[in-house]
N, C-alpha and C positions, 0 to 999 in steps of 0.2 A: 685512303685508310689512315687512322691515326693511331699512330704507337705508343701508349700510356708508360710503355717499359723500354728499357734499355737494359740490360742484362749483358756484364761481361765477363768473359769467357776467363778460367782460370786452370791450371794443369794441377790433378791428383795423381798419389799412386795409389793404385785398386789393387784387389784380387782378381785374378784370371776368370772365376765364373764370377762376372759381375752381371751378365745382361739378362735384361727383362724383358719381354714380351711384349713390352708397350712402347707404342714412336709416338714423339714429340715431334710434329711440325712448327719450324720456326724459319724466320725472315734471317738473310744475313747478304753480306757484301760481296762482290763477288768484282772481276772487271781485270782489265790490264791497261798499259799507257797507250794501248794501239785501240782498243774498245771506250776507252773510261769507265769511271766505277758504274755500278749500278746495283739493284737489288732484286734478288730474290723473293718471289710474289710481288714485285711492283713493277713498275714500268713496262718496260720489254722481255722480263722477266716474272710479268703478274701470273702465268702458269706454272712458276716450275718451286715448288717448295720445298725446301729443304726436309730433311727426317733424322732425328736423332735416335737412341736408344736410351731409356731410364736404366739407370742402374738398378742393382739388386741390392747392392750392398749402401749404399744412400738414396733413397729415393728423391733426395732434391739435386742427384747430381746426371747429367743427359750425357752420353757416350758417341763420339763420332765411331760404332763400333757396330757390327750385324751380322748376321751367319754367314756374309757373302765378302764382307769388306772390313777393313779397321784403318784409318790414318792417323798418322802418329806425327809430332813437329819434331824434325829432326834440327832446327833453331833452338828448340828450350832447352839446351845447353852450349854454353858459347865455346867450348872444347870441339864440338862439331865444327868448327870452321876452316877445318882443313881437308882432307881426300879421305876419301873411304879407310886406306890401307895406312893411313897416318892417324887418325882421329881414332881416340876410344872412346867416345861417345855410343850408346846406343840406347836410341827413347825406348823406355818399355813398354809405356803405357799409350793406349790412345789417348786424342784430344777429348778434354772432358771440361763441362761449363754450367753452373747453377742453372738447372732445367728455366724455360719461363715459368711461370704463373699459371699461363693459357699458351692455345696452340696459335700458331701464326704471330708471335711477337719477334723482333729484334735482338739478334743475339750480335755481338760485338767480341770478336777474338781478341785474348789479350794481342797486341802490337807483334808478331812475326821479328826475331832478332835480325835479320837484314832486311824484310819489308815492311815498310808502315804503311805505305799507300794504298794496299788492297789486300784481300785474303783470299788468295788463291789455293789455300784448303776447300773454302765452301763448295770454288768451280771442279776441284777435282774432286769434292765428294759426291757433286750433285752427277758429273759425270760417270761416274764408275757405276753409282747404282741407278741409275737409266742405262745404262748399258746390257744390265741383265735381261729385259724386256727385249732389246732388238737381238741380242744372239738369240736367243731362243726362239723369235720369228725368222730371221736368217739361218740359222743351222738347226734349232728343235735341239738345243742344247744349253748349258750353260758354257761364261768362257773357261773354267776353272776347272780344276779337280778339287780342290779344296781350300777355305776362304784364303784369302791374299792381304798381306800388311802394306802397307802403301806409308814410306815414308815423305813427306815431304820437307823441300828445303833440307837435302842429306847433307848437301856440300856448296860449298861454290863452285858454277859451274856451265856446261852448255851441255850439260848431258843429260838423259832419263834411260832408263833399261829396265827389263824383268830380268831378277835372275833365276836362272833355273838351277833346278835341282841340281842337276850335272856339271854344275859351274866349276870348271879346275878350281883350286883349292889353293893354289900358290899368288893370290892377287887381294886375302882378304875380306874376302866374298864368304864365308863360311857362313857367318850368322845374318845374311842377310839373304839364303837362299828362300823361293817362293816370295819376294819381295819385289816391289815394285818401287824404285826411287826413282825419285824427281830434285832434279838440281833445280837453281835459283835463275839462270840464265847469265846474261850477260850484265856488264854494269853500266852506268850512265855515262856518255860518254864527254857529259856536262861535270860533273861533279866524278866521278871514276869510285864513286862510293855505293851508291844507291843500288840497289837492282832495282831494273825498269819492269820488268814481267817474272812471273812464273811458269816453267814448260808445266805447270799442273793447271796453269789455266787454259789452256789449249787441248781441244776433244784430237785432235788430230795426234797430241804426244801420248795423252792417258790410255786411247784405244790401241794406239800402235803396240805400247806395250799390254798390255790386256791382252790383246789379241798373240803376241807371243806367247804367253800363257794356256792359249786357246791352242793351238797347236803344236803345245808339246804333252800335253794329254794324252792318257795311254790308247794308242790305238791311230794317232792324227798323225802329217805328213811329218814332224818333226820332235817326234816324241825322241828322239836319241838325233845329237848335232854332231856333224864333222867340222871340227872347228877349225880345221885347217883347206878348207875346202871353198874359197870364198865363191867362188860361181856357183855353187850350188847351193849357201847359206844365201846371196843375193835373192833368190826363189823367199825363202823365210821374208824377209826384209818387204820385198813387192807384196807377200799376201798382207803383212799387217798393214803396211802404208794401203792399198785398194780397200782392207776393210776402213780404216778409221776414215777415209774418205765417204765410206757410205754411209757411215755412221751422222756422220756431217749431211749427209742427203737425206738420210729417216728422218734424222732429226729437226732440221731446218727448209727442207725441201729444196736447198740451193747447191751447190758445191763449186769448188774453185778449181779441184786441182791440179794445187799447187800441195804440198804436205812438207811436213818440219816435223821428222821424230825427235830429232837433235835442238831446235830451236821451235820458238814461235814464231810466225811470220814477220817478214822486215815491221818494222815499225818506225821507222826514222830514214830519213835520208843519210844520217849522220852513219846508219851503219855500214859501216862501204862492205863490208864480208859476207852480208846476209845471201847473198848466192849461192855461197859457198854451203851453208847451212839446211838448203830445202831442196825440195827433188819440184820439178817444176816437170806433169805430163805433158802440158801442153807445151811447152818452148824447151825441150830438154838441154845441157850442154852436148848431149853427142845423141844423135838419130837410130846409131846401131853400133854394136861391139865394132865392125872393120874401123870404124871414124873413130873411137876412141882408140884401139892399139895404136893408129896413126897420129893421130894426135898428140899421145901423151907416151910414142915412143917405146911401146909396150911386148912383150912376145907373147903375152899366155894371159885369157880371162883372168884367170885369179891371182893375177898382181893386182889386178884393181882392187881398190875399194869395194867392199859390196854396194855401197851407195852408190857409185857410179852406175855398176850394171841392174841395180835396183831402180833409177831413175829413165836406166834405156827401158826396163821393162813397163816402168809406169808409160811412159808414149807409145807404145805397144798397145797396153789395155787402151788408153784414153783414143788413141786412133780407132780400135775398134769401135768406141763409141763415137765418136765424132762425126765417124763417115757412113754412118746408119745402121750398121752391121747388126749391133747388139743395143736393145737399153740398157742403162743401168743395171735393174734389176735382172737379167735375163743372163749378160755377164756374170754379175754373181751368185747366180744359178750356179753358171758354169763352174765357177772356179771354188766355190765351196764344196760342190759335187767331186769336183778334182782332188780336192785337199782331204775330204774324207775317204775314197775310194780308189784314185791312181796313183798319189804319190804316196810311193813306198822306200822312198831312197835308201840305199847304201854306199859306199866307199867306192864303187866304181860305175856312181849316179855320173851325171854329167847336166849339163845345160838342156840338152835338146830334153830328156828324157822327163821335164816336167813338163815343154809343150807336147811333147806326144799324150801328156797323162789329160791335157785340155781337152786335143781334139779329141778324147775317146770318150769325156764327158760330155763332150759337145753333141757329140753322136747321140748317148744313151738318153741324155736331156732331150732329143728331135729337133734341134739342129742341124743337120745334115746339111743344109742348103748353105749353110752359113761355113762349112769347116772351109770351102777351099779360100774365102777374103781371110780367114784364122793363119791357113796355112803362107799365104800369099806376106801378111806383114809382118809376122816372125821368121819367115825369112829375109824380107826387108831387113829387119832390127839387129839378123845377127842368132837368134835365138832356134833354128831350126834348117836344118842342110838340105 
C-alpha cells in the first residue's frame, strides 16, 4: 500500500459535545521494544484498523473519543511527571489530530513526552474497542456501565489500575474515578532515561483492568470491595488476569499464560526483577497457599499480597486446563457463570466461598462429571477444605 499522506497528530481543547457520528479509519504505529514497531493495517497488522471520531465542533479535526471510550496523553503536560497525588496535572481533553484526507492513511502522534519510539496510545486504543465485541460474546454484555476515560502515560511508573467509583478518597484518586491509567513502565536500563515500553501496549494490562470495571457493575461479584480483605480481593485479581488471558486466545488463537497487570512481559535479560512483576500459571512461585505461609513465614492468607494468591489461583485454573479437565472455553463458561450468579460476597466471605460458587456453576453449566478433578485441585492449591 502507498501512503500519499502523513498527517501528524496535534492536541486541541474542544467542547464536551464534540462527537460526530462519523469514524475515520486510519493507519498508525503501534509496537513495544519486546514486539518492534509495526503498523496498523499493514504487515502483521493488515487486519486490524484503527477508527477515530470527527468532530462536531471542527470537522477537519478526528477525536480518539466514542460512546464507549475516550484516551487522553497524560505526557502533554510535563507537570504530569510526577505520582498521581503530587502532580496537578489533569488532561481534559482527549487525543485529537487533523482528520486524514481519506480513510486508511497514516496518522503520526505528535512524539509522547517520555516515548518517542512507539505510540502505545494506538495499541491501547485499538485494544479497548475490540474488547467490546468479545465481552459481549463471553458475557452478552458490555464491560462498563458507562463510557471510561483511559489516561495514558499518567505518571512514571510500573503501574496501571481502574479506579472505582468507591475508591477511598484520601490517596488523590478523586477526579480520576471510572478511570482507567496506564503508567510508562520501566526505564532503560542502558540509558535510565528512556522508557522501553508502555503497560498500554500490552492486551493483558488494558483488559485486566477493563475487566475490573466489568465486575464492579451493578449487580457483578464485586460491585462493592472490602478493601481490607486481601484473600478475598485476590478472587477480583484472578477473574481479570483469566479474562484478559482469553482475550489473548479470542484474539490471537494462542496464549501464554503467563499475565503482567503490573508490567509487560520481561523484555530483556537486563531486567533481573521481571519475576517479580508477572503471575506465571504455568511455573507459579508457590503451588498452594500451605507453600507460601511456609515460605515466606506467614500466619493468615491475607498478609499476602493479593498477587501472590492471585498467581496460586492462576495454576489452579491453568491446571484445570492442562490436564484435560476443561477447555478454555468451557472454563470460562464456568467462571463467568460464577461471577454473574454465585459470588455474592460479603465481610464474612472467605476464600473457600468463591470455590464453592464454581463448583455450583459447574453443576448448573452440566459439568457434573468434571466437579470432583474441580474439587480435587483447589484442594491441592489451598483454596477449598
Amino acid at each position: 500500500m502507498k501512503l500519499k499522506k502523513v498527517t501528524f497528530a496535534i492536541f486541541t481543547l474542544l467542547s464536551s459535545n464534540i462527537l460526530s457520528a462519523e469514524e475515520i479509519s486510519y493507519l498508525g504505529f503501534g509496537g513495544t521494544m519486546k514486539t518492534g514497531l509495526y503498523i496498523y493495517g499493514q504487515s502483521e497488522m493488515a487486519d486490524k484498523v484503527l477508527y477515530a471520531t470527527r468532530s462536531n465542533v471542527d470537522n477537519k479535526i478526528c477525536l480518539l473519543s466514542n460512546q464507549y471510550f475516550e484516551i487522553r496523553n497524560g505526557w502533554e503536560d510535563t507537570s504530569s511527571g510526577g505520582s498521581i497525588n503530587t502532580s496537578d496535572y489533569y488532561p481534559s481533553m482527549p487525543v485529537s489530530f487533523v482528520c486524514p484526507d481519506g480513510n486508511r492513511e497514516m496518522v503520526i502522534h505528535e512524539p509522547d513526552f517520555r516515548n518517542k519510539s512507539f505510540s502505545p496510545i494506538n495499541d491501547t486504543w485499538y485494544i479497548l474497542n475490540s474488547s467490546i465485541g468479545f465481552y459481549q460474546q463471553m458475557a452478552g454484555e458490555l464491560p462498563m456501565k458507562e463510557k471510561i476515560t483511559v489516561i495514558s502515560h499518567y505518571f512514571a511508573g510500573e503501574n496501571a489500575q481502574y479506579v472505582r467509583e468507591d475508591k477511598p478518597a484520601d490517596h488523590g484518586y478523586e477526579k480520576f474515578r471510572n478511570h482507567i491509567l496506564i503508567s510508562d513502565g520501566n526505564m532503560s536500563p542502558t540509558t535510565n532515561s528512556e522508557y522501553i515500553y508502555s503497560n498500554g501496549a500490552s492486551s493483558d494490562t488494558v483488559i485486566h483492568e477493563l475487566t475490573h470495571a466489568y465486575t464492579a457493575k451493578p449487580g457483578h461479584a464485586f460491585e462493592t470491595m472490602d478493601f481490607l480483605h486481601n484473600s478475598v480481593n485476590a478472587w477480583s485479581e484472578h477473574f481479570s488476569d483469566i479474562v484478559a488471558e482469553y482475550y489473548q486466545y479470542k484474539e490471537s488463537g494462542q496464549v501464554d499464560f503467563i499475565h503482567n497487570m503490573d508490567r509487560v512481559k520481561c523484555i530483556s535479560e537486563q531486567d533481573i526483577d521481571c519475576r517479580l512483576y508477572i503471575r506465571n500459571f504455568k511455573e507459579p512461585i508457590y503451588k498452594s497457599i500451605a507453600e507460601a505461609l511456609t515460605s515466606e513465614g506467614k500466619e493468615d492468607i491475607d498478609q499476602f499480597s493479593i498477587h501472590t494468591s492471585a498467581e496460586i489461583l492462576g495454576y489452579a485454573f491453568y491446571s484445570l486446563i492442562h490436564e484435560g479437565i476443561f477447555t478454555f472455553d468451557e472454563l470460562m463458561q464456568v467462571f463467568v457463570h460464577a461471577e454473574k450468579h454465585n459470588w455474592k460476597p460479603n465481610t464474612d466471605s472467605d476464600i473457600y466461598y468463591f470455590t464453592h460458587g464454581l463448583l455450583s456453576s459447574a453443576e448448573s453449566l452440566g459439568y457434573s462429571d468434571k466437579v470432583p478433578y474441580m474439587i480435587d485441585i483447589y484442594t491441592q492449591t489451598g483454596f477449598l477444605e
